[in-house]
C-alpha positions in Angstrom: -5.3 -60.1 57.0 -5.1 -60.4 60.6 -1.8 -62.6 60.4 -0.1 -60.2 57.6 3.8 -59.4 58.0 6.7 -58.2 56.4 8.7 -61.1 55.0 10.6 -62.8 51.8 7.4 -63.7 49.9 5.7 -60.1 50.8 9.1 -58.3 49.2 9.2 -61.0 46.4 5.3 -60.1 45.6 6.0 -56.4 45.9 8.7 -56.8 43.4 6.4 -58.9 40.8 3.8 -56.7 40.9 6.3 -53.6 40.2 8.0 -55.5 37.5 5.2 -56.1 35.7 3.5 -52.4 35.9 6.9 -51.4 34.2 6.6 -54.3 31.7 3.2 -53.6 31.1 3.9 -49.6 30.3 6.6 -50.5 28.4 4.5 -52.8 26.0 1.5 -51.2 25.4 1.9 -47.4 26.4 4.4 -46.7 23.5 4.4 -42.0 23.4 4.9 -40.3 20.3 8.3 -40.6 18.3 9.1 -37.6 19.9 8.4 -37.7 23.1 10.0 -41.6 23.3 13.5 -39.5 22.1 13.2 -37.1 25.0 12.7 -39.5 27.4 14.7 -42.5 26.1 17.1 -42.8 29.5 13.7 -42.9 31.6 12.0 -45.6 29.0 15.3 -47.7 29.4 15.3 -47.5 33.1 11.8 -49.0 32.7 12.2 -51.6 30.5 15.2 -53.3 32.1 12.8 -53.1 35.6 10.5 -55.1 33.5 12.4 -57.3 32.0 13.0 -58.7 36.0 9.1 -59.5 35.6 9.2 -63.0 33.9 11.7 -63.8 36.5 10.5 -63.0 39.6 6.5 -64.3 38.5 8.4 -68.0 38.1 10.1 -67.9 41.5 6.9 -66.5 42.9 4.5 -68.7 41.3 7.1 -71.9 42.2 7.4 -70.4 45.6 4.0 -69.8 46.2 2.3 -73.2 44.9 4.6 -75.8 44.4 7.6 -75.9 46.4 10.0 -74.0 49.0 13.4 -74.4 50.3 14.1 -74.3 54.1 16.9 -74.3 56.1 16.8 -76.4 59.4 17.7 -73.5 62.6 18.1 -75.6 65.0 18.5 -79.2 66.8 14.7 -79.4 67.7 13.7 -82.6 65.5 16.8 -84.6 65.9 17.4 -87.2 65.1 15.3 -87.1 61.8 16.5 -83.7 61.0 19.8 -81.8 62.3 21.4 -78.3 62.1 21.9 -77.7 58.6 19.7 -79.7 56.7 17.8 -78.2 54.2 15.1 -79.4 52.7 12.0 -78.7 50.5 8.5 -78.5 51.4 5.6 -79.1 49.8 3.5 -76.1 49.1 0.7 -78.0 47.3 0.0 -80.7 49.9 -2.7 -79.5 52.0 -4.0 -76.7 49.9 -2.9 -74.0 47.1 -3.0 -70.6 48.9 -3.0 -67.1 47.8 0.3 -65.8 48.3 0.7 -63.2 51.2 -2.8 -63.4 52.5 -2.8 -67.8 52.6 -6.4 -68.2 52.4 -7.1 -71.3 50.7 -8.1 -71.2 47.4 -8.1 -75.2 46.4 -8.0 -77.7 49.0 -6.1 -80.8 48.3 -5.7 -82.6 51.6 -5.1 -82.4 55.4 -2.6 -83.1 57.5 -2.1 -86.4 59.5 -0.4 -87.6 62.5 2.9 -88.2 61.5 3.7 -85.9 59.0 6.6 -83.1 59.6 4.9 -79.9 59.0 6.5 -76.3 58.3 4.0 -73.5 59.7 4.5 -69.8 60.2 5.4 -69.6 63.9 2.3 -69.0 66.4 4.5 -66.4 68.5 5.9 -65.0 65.8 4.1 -65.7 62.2 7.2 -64.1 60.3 9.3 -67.2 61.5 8.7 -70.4 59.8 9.0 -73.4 62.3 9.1 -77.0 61.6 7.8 -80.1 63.5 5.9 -82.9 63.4 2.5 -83.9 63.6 0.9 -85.6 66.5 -2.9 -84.8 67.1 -5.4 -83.5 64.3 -8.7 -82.1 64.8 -10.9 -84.6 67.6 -8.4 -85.8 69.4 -7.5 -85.6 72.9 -4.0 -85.2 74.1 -2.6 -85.9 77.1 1.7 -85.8 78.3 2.5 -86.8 81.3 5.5 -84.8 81.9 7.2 -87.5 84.8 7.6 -90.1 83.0 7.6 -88.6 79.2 4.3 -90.8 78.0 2.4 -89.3 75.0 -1.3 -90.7 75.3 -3.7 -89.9 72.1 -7.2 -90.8 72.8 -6.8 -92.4 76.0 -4.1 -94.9 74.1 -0.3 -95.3 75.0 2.0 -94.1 72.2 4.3 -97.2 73.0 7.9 -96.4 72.2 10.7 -99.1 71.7 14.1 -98.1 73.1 16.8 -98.4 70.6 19.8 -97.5 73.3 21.9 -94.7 73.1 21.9 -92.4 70.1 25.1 -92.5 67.9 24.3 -90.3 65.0 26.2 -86.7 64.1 25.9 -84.6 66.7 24.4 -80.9 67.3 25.3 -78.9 70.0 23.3 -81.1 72.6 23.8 -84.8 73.3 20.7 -86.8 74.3 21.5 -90.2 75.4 18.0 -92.6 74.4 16.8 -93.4 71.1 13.3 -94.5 70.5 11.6 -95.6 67.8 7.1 -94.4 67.2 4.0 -94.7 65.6 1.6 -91.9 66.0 -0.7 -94.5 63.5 -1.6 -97.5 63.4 0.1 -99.1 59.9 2.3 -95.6 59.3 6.1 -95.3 58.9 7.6 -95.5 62.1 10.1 -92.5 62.9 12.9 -91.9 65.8 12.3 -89.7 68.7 15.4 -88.6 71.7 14.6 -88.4 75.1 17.3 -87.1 77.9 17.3 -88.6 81.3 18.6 -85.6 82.7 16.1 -83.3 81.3 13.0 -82.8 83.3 10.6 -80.2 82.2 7.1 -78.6 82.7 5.3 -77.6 79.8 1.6 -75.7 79.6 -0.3 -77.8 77.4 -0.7 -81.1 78.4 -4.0 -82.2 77.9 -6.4 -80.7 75.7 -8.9 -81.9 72.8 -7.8 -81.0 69.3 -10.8 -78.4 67.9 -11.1 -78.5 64.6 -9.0 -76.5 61.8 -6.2 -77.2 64.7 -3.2 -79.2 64.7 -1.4 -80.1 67.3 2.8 -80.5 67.2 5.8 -81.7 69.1 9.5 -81.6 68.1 11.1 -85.4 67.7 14.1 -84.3 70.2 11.7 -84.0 72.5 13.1 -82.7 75.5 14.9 -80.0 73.8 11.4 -78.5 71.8 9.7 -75.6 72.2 6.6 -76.9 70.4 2.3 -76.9 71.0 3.3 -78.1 74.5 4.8 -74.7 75.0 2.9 -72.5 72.5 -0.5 -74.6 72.2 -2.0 -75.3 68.8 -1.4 -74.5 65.3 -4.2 -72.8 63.2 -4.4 -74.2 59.6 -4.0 -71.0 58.8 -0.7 -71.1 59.5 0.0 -73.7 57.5 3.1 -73.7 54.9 3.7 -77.3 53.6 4.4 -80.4 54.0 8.1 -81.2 54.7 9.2 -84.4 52.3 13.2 -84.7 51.4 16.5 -83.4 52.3 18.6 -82.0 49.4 21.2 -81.2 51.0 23.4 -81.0 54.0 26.2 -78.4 55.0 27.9 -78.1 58.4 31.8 -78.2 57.6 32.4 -80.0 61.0 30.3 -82.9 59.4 30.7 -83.1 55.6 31.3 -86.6 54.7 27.9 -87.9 57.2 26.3 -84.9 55.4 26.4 -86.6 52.0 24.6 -89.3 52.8 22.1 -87.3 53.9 21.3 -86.1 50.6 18.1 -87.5 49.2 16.6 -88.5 52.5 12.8 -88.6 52.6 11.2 -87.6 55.5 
């Protein structure tokens, strides 16, 4: 419980439980005729509370195991994901997890290099933050920060420029699109770099330990990700992220449509 806080799914599980106490009285602690008359306001008031139970158990057990909703905050993994996507995650992907506490009760995978990841934030676990995937457990890292070059196991991560970007735009501009493989034989996916952005970052060469993942932002110049912050525990882990369902950004509503259905 060392990574406990006060959030949605704490509130929502506080809420199930008290439904179903009140449900629970309700259904099986019937008083005496008489005593049911006296009290019939305060047996009311009880069994609407439990009649919220069957609700909130579904939206806690879909919540919990099988999928999530999440909003995209910021411009951080442009271009494959902008300011107001939002998307659902996979809860089940990597592991079905108690709710509140997240230990792992049946493991179902790992993640890989490539995959764009939602995790509870390593400064602040009551923030969810998404990015992607770069080094899992045994590899070494190392970003040179002069000329932007991402090196996984003493390999290049070769990037093809693909010129200047020309998709919707969020409150920043970056001006090269590149396209990446993080694995050999996976889906390639677009990164941004900016010319004019130079900066230092903390982590830049390290060996993955294990139950560790390792994560940068595909707008790259513009994330605070495990170049910043270091590594993500798999502890931390929320889901995998897998399609937009929807867009909304009124300044952008036509090119938001099409973003509908979008796997990631």
């Amino acid at each position: 419980m060392n990574d406990f806080h006060w959030d949605y799914e704490v509130f929502l599980f506080i809420g199930t439980f008290l439904t179903l106490a009140a449900w629970l009285f309700t259904k099986f602690n019937q008083p005496p005729l008489r005593e049911r008359r006296n009290n019939k306001r305060h047996l009311r008031y009880l069994a609407t509370v439990g009649g919220f139970f069957p609700l909130l158990f579904l939206v806690l057990s879909v919540r919990s195991f099988a999928v999530e909703p999440f909003r995209i905050p910021s411009s951080s993994m442009m271009p494959t994901l902008l300011t107001g996507d939002f998307i659902y995650v996979n809860k089940a992907a990597y592991g079905i997890k108690m709710p509140v506490f997240h230990n792992t009760l049946i493991a179902t995978g790992t993640p890989e290099r490539g995959d764009v990841l939602v995790f509870r934030s390593v400064e602040d676990p009551a923030t969810d933050v998404i990015k992607r995937v770069i080094g899992v457990p045994g590899d070494h890292l190392r970003y040179d920060q002069s000329s932007k070059q991402l090196f996984i196991n003493g390999r290049l991560l070769e990037t093809q420029s693909q010129g200047a970007y020309l998709g919707i735009h969020d409150d920043i501009n970056p001006n090269g699109l590149y396209r990446e493989t993080v694995t050999t034989g996976q889906t390639e996916h677009s990164i941004l770099h900016s010319n004019r952005i130079h900066r230092t970052f903390q982590f830049t060469d390290l060996t993955v330990p294990e139950g560790h993942y390792f994560a940068m932002g595909d707008n790259r110049d513009f994330s605070a990700d495990s170049r910043v912050w270091g590594l993500i525990p798999a502890r931390n882990i929320v889901g995998k992220a897998e399609r937009i369902w929807m867009h909304w950004r009124p300044s952008a509503f036509i090119e938001g449509l099409k973003r509908i259905g979008t796997a990631l």
